[in-house]
MOPAC internal coordinates of N, CA, C and O (Angstrom, degrees):
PM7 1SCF
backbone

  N    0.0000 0     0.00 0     0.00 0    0    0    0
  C    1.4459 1     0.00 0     0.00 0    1    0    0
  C    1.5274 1   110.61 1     0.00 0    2    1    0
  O    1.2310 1   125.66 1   145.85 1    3    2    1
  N    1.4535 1   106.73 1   -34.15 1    3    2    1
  C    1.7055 1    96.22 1   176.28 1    5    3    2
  C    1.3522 1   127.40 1   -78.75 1    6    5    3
  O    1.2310 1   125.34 1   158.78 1    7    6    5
  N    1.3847 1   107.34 1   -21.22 1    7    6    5
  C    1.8549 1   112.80 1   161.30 1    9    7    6
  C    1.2308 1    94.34 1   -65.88 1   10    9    7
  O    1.2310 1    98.10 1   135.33 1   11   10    9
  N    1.5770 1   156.75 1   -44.67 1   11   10    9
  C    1.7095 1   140.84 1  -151.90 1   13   11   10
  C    1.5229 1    96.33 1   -80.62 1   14   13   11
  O    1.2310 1   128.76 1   132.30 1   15   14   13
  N    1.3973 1   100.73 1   -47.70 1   15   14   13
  C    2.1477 1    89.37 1   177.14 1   17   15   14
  C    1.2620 1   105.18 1   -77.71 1   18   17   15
  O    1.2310 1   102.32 1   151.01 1   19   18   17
  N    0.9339 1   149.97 1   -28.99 1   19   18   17
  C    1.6172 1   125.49 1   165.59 1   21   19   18
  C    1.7661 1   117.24 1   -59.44 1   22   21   19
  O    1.2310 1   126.84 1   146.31 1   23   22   21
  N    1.2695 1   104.44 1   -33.69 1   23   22   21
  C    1.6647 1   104.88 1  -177.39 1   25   23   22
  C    0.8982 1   121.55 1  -101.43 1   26   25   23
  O    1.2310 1   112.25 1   151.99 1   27   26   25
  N    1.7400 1   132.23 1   -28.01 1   27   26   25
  C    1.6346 1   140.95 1   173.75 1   29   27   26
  C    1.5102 1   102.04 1   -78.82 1   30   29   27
  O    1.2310 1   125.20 1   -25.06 1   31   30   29
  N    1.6653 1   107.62 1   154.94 1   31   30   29
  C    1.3751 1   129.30 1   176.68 1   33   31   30
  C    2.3495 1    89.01 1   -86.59 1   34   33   31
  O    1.2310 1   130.53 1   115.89 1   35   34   33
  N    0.9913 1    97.29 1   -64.11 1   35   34   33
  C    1.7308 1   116.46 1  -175.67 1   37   35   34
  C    1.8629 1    91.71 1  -104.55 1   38   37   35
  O    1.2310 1   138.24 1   -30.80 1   39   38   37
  N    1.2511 1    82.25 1   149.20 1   39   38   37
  C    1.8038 1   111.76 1   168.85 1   41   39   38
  C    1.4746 1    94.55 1  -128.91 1   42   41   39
  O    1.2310 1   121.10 1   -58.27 1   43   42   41
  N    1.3961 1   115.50 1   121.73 1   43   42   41
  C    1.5568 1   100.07 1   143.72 1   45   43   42
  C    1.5814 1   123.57 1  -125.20 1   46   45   43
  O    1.2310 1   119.06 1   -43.92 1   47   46   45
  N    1.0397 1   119.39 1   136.08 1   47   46   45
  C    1.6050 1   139.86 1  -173.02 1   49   47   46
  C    1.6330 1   115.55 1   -79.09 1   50   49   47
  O    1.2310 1   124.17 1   -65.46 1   51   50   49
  N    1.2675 1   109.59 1   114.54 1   51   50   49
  C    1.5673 1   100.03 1   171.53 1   53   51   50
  C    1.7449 1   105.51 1  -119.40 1   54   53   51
  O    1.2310 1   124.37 1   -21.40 1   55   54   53
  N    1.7254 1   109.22 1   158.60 1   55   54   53
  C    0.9301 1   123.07 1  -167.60 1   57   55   54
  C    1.5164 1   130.13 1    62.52 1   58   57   55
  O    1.2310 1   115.93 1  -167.22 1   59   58   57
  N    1.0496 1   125.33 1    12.78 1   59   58   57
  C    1.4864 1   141.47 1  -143.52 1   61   59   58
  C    1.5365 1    92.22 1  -105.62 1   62   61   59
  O    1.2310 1   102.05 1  -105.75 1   63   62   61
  N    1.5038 1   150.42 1    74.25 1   63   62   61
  C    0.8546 1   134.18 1   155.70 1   65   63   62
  C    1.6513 1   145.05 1   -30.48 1   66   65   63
  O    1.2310 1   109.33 1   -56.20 1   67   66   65
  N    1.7899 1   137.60 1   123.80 1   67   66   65
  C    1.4232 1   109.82 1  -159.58 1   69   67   66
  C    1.4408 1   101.53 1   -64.37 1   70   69   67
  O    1.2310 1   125.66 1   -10.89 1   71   70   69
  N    1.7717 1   106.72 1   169.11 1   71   70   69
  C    1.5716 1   127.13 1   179.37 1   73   71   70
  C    1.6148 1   100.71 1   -58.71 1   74   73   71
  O    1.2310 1   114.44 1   162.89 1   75   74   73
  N    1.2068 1   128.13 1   -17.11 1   75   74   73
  C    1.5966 1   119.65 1  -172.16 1   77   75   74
  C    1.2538 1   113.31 1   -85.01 1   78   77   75
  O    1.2310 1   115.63 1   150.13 1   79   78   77
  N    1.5769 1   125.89 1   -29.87 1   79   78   77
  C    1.8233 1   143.94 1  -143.20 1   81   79   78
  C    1.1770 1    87.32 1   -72.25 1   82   81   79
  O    1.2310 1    97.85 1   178.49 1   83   82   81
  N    1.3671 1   157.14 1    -1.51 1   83   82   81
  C    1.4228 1   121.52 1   151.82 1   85   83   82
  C    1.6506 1   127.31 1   -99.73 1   86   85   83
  O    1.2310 1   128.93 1   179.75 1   87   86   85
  N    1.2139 1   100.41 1    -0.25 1   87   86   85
  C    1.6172 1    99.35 1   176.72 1   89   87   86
  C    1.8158 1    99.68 1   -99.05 1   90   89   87
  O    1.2310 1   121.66 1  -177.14 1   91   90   89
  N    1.4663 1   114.43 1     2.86 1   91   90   89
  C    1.5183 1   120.42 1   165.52 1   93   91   90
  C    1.5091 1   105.86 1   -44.55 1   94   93   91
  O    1.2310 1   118.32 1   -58.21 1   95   94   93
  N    1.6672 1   120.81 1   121.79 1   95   94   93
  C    1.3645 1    88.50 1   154.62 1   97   95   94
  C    1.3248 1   150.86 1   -83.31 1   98   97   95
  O    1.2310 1   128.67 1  -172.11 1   99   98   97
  N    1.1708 1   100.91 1     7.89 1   99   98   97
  C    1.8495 1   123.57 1  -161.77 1  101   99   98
  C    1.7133 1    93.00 1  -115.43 1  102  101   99
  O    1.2310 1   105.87 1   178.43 1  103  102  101
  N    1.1680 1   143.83 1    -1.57 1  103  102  101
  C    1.5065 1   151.86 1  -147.98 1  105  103  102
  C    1.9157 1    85.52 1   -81.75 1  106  105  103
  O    1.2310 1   128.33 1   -28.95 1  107  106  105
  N    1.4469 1   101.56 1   151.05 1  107  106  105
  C    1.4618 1   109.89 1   179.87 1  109  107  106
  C    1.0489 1   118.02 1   -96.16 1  110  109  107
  O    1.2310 1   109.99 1   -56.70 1  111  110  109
  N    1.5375 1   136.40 1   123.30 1  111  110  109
  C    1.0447 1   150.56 1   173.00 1  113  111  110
  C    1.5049 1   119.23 1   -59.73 1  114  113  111
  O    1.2310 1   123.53 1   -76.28 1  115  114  113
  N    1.4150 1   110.85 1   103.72 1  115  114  113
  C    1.9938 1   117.86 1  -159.81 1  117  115  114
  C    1.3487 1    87.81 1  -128.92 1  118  117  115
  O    1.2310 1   120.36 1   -35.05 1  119  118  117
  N    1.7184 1   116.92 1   144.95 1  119  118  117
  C    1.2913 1   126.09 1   168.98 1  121  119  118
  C    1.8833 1   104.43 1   -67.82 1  122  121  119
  O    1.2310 1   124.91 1   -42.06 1  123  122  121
  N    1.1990 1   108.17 1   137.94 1  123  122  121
  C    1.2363 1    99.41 1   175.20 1  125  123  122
  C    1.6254 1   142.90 1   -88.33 1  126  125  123
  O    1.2310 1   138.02 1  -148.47 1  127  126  125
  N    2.2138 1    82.68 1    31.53 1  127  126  125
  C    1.9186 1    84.32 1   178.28 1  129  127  126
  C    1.7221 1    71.79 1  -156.32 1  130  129  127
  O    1.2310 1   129.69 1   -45.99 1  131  130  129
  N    1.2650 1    98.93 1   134.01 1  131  130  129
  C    1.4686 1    95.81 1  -169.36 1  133  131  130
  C    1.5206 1   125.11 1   -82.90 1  134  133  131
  O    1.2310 1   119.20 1  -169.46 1  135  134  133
  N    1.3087 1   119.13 1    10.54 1  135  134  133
  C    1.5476 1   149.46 1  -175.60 1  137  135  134
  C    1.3498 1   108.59 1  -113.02 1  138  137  135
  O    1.2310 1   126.51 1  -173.74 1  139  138  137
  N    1.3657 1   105.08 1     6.26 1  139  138  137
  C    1.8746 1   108.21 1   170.98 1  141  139  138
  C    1.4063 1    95.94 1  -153.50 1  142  141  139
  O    1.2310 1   129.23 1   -87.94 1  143  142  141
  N    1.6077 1    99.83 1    92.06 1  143  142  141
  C    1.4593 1   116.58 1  -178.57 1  145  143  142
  C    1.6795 1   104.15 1   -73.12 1  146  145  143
  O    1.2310 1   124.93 1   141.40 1  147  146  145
  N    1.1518 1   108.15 1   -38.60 1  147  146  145
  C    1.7905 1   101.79 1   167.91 1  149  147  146
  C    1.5977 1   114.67 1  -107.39 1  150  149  147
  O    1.2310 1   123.46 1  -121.97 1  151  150  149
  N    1.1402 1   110.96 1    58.03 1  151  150  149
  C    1.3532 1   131.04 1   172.33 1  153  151  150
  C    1.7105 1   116.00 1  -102.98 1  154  153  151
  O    1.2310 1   130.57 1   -14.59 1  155  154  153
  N    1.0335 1    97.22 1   165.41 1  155  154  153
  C    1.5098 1    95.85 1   166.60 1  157  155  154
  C    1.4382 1   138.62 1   -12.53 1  158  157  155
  O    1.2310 1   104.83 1   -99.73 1  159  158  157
  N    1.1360 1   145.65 1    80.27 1  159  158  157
  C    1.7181 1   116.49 1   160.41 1  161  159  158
  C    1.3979 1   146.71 1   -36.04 1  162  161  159
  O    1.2310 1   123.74 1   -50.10 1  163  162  161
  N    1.3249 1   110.44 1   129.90 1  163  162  161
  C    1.8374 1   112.81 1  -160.11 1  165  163  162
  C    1.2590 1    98.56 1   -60.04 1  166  165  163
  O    1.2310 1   118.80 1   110.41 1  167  166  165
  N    0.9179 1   119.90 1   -69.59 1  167  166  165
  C    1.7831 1   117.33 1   171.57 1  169  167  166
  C    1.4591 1   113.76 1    -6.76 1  170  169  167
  O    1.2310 1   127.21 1   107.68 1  171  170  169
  N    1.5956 1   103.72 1   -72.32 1  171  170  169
  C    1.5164 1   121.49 1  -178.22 1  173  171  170
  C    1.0944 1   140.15 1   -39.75 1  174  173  171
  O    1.2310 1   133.72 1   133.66 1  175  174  173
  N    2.0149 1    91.09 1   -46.34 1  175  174  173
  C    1.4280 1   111.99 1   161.58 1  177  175  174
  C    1.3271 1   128.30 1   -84.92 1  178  177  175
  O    1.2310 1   112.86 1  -167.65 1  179  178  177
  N    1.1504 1   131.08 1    12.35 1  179  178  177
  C    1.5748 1   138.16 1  -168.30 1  181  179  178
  C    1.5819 1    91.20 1  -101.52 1  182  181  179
  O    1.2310 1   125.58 1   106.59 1  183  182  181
  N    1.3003 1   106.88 1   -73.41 1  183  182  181
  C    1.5633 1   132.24 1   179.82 1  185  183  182
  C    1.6210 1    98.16 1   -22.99 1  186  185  183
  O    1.2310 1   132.15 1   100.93 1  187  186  185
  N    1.5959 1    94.14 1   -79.07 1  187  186  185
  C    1.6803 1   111.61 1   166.49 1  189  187  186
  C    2.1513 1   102.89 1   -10.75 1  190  189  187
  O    1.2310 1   133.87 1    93.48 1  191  190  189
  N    1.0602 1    90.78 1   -86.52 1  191  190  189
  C    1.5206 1   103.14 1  -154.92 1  193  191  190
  C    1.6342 1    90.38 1   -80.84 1  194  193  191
  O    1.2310 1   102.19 1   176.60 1  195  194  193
  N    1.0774 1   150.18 1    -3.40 1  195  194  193
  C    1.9920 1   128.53 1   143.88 1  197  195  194
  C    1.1220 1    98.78 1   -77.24 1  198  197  195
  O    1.2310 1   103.59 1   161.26 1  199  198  197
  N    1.3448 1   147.80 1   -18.74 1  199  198  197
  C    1.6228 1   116.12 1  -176.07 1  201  199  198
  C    1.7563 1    96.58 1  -103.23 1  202  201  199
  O    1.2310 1   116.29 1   170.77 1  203  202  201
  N    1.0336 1   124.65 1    -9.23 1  203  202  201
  C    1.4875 1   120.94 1  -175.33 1  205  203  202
  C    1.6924 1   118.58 1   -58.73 1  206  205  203
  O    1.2310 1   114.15 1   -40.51 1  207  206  205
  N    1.0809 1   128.68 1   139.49 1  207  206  205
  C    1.3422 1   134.63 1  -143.40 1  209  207  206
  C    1.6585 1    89.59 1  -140.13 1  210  209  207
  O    1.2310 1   111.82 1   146.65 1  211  210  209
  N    0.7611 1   133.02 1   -33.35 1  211  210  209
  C    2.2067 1   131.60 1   175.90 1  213  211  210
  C    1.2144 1   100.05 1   -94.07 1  214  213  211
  O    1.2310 1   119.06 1   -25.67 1  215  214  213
  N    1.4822 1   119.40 1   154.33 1  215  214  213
  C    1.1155 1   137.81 1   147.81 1  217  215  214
  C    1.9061 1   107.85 1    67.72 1  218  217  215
  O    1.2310 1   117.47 1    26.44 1  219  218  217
  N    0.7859 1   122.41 1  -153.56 1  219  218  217
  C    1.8041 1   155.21 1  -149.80 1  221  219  218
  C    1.0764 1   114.68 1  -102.32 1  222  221  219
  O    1.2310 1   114.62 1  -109.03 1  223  222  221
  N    1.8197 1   127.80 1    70.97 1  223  222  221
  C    1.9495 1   102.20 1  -166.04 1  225  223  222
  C    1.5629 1    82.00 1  -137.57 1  226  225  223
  O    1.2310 1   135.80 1   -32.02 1  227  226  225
  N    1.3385 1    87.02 1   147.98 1  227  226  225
  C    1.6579 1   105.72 1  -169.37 1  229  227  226
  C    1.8861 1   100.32 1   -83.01 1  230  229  227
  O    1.2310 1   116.29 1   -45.87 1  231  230  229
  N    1.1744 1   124.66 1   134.13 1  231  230  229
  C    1.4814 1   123.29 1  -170.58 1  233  231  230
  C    1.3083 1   103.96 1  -101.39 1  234  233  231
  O    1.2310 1   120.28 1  -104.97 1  235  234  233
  N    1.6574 1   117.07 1    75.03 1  235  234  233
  C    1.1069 1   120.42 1   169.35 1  237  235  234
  C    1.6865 1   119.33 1   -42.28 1  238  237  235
  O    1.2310 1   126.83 1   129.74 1  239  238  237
  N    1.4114 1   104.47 1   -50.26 1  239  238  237
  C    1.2999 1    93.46 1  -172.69 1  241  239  238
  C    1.5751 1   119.11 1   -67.66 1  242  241  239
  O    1.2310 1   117.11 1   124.76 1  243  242  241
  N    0.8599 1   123.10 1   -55.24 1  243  242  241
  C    1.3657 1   123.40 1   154.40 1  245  243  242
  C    1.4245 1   126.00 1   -31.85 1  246  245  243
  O    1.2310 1   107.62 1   146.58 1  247  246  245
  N    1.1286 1   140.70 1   -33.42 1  247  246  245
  C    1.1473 1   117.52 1  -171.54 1  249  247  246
  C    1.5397 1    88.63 1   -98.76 1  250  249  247
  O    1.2310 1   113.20 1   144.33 1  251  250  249
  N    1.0435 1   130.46 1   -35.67 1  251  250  249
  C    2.0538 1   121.33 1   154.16 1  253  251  250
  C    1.5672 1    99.59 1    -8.55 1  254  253  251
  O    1.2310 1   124.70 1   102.89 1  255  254  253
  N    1.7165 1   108.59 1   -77.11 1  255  254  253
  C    1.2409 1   128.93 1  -172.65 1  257  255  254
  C    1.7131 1   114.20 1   -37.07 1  258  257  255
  O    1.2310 1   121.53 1   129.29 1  259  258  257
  N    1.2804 1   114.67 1   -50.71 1  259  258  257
  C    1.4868 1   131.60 1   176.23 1  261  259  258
  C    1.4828 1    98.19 1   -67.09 1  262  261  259
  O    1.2310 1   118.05 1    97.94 1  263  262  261
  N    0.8462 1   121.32 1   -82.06 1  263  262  261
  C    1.8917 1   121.67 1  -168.31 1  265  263  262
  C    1.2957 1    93.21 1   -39.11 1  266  265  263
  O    1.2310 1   109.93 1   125.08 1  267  266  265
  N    1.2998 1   136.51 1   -54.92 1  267  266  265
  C    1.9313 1   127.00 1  -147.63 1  269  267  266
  C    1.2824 1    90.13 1   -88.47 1  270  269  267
  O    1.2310 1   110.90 1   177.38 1  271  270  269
  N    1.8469 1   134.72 1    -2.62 1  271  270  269
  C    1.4232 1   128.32 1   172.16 1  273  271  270
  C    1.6739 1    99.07 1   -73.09 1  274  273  271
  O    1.2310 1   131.36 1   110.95 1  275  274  273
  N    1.9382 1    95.68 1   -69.05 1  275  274  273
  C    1.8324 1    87.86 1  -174.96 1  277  275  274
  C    1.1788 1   108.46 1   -52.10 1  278  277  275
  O    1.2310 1    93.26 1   166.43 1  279  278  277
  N    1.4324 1   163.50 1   -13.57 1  279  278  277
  C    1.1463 1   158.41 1  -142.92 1  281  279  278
  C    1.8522 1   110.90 1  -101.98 1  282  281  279
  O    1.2310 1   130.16 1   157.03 1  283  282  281
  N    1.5177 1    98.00 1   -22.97 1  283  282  281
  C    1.3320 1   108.38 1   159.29 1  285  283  282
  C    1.5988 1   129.12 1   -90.99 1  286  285  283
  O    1.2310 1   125.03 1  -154.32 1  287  286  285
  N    1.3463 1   107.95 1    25.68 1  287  286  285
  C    1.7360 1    94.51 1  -156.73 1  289  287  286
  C    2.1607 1    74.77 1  -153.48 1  290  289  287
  O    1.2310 1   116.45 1   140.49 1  291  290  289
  N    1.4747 1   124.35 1   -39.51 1  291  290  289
  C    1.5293 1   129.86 1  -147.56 1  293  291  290
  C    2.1651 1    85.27 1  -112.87 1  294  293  291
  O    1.2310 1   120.74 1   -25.03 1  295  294  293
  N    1.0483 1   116.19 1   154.97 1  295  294  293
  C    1.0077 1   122.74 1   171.18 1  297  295  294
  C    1.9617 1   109.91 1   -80.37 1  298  297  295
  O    1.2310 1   126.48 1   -91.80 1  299  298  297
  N    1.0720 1   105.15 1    88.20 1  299  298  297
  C    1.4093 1   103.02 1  -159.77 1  301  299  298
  C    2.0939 1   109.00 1  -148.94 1  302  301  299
  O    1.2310 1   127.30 1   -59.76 1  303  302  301
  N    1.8118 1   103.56 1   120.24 1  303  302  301
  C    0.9296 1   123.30 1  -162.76 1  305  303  302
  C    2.0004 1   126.42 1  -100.29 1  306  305  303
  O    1.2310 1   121.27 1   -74.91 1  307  306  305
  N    0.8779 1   115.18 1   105.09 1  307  306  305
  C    2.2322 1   109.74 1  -179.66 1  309  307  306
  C    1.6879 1    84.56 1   -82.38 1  310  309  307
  O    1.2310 1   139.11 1   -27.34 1  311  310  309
  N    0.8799 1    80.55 1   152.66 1  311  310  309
  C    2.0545 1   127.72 1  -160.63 1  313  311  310
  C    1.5756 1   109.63 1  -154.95 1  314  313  311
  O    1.2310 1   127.00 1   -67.43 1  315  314  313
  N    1.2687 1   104.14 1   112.57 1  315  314  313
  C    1.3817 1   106.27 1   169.93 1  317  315  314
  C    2.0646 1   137.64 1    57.49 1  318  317  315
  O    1.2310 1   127.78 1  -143.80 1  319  318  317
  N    1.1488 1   102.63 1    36.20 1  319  318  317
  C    1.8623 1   120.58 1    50.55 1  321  319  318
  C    1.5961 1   124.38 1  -110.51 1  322  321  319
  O    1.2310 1   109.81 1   -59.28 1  323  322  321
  N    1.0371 1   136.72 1   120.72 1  323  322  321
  C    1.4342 1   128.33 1  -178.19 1  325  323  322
  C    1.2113 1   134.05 1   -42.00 1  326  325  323
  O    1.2310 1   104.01 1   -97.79 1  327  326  325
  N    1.3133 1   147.07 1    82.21 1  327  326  325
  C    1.7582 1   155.74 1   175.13 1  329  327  326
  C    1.6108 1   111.07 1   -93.13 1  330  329  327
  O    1.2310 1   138.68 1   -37.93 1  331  330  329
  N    1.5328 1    81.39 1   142.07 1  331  330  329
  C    1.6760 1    93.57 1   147.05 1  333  331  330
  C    1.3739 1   116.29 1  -126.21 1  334  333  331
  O    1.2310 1   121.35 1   -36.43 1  335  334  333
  N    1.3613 1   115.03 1   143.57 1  335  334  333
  C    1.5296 1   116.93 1   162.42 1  337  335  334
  C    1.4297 1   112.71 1   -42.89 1  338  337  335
  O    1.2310 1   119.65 1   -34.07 1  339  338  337
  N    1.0463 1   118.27 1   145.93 1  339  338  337
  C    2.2122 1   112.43 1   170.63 1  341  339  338
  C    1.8612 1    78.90 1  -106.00 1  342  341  339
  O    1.2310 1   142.77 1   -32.02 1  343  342  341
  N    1.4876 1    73.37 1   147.98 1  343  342  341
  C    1.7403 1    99.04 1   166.03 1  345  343  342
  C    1.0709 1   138.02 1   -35.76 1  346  345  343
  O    1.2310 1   120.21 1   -17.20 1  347  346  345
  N    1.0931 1   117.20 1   162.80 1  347  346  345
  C    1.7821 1   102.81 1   173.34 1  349  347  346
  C    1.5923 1   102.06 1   -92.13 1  350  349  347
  O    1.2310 1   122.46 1   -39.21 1  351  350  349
  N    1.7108 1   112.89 1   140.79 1  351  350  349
  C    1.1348 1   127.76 1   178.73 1  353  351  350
  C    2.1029 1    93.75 1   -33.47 1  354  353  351
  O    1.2310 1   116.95 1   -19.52 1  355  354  353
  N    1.3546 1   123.41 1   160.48 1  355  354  353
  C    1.4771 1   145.39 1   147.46 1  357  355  354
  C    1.2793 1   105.79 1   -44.32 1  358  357  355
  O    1.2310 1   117.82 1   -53.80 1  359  358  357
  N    1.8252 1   121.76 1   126.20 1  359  358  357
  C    1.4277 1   110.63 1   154.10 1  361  359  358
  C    1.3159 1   112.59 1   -64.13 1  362  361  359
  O    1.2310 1   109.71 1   -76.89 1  363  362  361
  N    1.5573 1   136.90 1   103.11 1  363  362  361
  C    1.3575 1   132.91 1  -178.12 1  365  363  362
  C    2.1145 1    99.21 1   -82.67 1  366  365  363
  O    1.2310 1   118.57 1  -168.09 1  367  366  365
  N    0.8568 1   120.32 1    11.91 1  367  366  365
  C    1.4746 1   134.19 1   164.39 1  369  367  366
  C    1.0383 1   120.36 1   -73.62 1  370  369  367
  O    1.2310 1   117.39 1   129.23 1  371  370  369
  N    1.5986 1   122.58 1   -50.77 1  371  370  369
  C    1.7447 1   138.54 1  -178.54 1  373  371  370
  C    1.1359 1   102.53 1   -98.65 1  374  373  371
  O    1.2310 1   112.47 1  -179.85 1  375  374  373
  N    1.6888 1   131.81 1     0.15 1  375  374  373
  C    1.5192 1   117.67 1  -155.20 1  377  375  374
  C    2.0274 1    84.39 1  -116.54 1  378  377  375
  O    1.2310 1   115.25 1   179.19 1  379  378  377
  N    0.9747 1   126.62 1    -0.81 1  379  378  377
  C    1.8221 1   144.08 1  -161.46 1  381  379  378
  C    1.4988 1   119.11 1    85.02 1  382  381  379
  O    1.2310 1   117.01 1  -158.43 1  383  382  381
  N    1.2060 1   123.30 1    21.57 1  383  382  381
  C    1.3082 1   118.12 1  -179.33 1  385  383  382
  C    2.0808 1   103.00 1   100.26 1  386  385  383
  O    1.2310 1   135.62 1    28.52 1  387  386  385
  N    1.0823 1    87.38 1  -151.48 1  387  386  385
  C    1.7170 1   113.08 1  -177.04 1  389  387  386
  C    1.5315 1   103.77 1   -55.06 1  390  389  387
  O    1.2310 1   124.33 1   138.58 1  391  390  389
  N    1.6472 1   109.30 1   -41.42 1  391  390  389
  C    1.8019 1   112.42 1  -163.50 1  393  391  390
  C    1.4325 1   111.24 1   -84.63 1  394  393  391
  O    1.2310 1   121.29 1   170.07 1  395  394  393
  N    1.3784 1   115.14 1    -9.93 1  395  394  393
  C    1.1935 1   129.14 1  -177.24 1  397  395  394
  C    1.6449 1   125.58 1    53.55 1  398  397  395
  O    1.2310 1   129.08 1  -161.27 1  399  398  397
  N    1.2955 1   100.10 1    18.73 1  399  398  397
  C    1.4843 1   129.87 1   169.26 1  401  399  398
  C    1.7187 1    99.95 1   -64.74 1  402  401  399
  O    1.2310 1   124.75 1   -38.49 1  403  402  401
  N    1.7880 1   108.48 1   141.51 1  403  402  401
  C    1.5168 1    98.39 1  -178.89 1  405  403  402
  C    1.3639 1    96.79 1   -91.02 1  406  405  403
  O    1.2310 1   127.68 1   -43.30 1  407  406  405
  N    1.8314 1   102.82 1   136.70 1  407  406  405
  C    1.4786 1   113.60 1   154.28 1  409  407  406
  C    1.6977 1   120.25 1   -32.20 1  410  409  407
  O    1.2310 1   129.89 1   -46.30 1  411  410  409
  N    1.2531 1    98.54 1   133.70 1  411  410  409
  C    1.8263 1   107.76 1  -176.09 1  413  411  410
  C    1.0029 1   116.42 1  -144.28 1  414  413  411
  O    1.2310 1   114.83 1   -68.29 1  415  414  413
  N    1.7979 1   127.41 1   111.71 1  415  414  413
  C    1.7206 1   124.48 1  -155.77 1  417  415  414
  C    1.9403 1   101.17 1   -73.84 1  418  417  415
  O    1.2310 1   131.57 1   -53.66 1  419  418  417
  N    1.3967 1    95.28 1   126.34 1  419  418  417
  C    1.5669 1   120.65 1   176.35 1  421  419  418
  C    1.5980 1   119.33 1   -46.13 1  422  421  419
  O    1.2310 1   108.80 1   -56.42 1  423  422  421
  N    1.3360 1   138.56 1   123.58 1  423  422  421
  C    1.5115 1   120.59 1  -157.24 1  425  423  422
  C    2.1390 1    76.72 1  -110.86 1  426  425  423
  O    1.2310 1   137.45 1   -62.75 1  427  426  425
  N    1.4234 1    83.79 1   117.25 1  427  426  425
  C    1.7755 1    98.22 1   162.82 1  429  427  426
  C    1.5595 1   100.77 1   -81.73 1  430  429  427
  O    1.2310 1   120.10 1   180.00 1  431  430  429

């Protein structure tokens, strides 16, 4: 993926579910290898391997997390199921806090 954003204008991503779709509560329950219809759940197995602490586990959820980061900054598209990243929260720091008044340096 980091050679395609250095060399593509657009990336587009298929099958790539967003980093949130398992704490969905309505989210669809899919075996997570599609040749073992009573196999595992993707959910199950994602979860599985971010909380896993031994050995070799691929951090599905996380790297969700990473892709929907470049995806705000790289011209870059999920396909099937279709997502967008949501924004990054407002710097409410540069914006004046809560009142949203702009910061203005104080004349002592």
């Amino acid at each position: 993926m980091t050679i395609a954003l250095e060399l593509c204008d657009r990336i587009n991503v298929y099958g790539m579910v967003a980093p949130d779709f398992c704490r969905e509560p309505q989210h669809q329950s899919v075996p997570y290898h599609y040749y073992e219809p009573r196999g595992p759940d993707e959910c199950a197995m994602y979860i599985s391997h971010e909380r896993g602490r031994r050995g070799s586990h691929h951090r599905f959820i996380t790297e969700k997390r990473v892709f929907a980061s470049w995806a705000r900054t790289f011209d870059m598209h999920f396909y099937q199921p279709d997502w967008t990243p949501p924004p990054l929260p407002a710097n409410r720091t540069l914006q004046g806090g809560a009142t949203g008044a702009p910061l203005l340096p104080q004349k002592t």
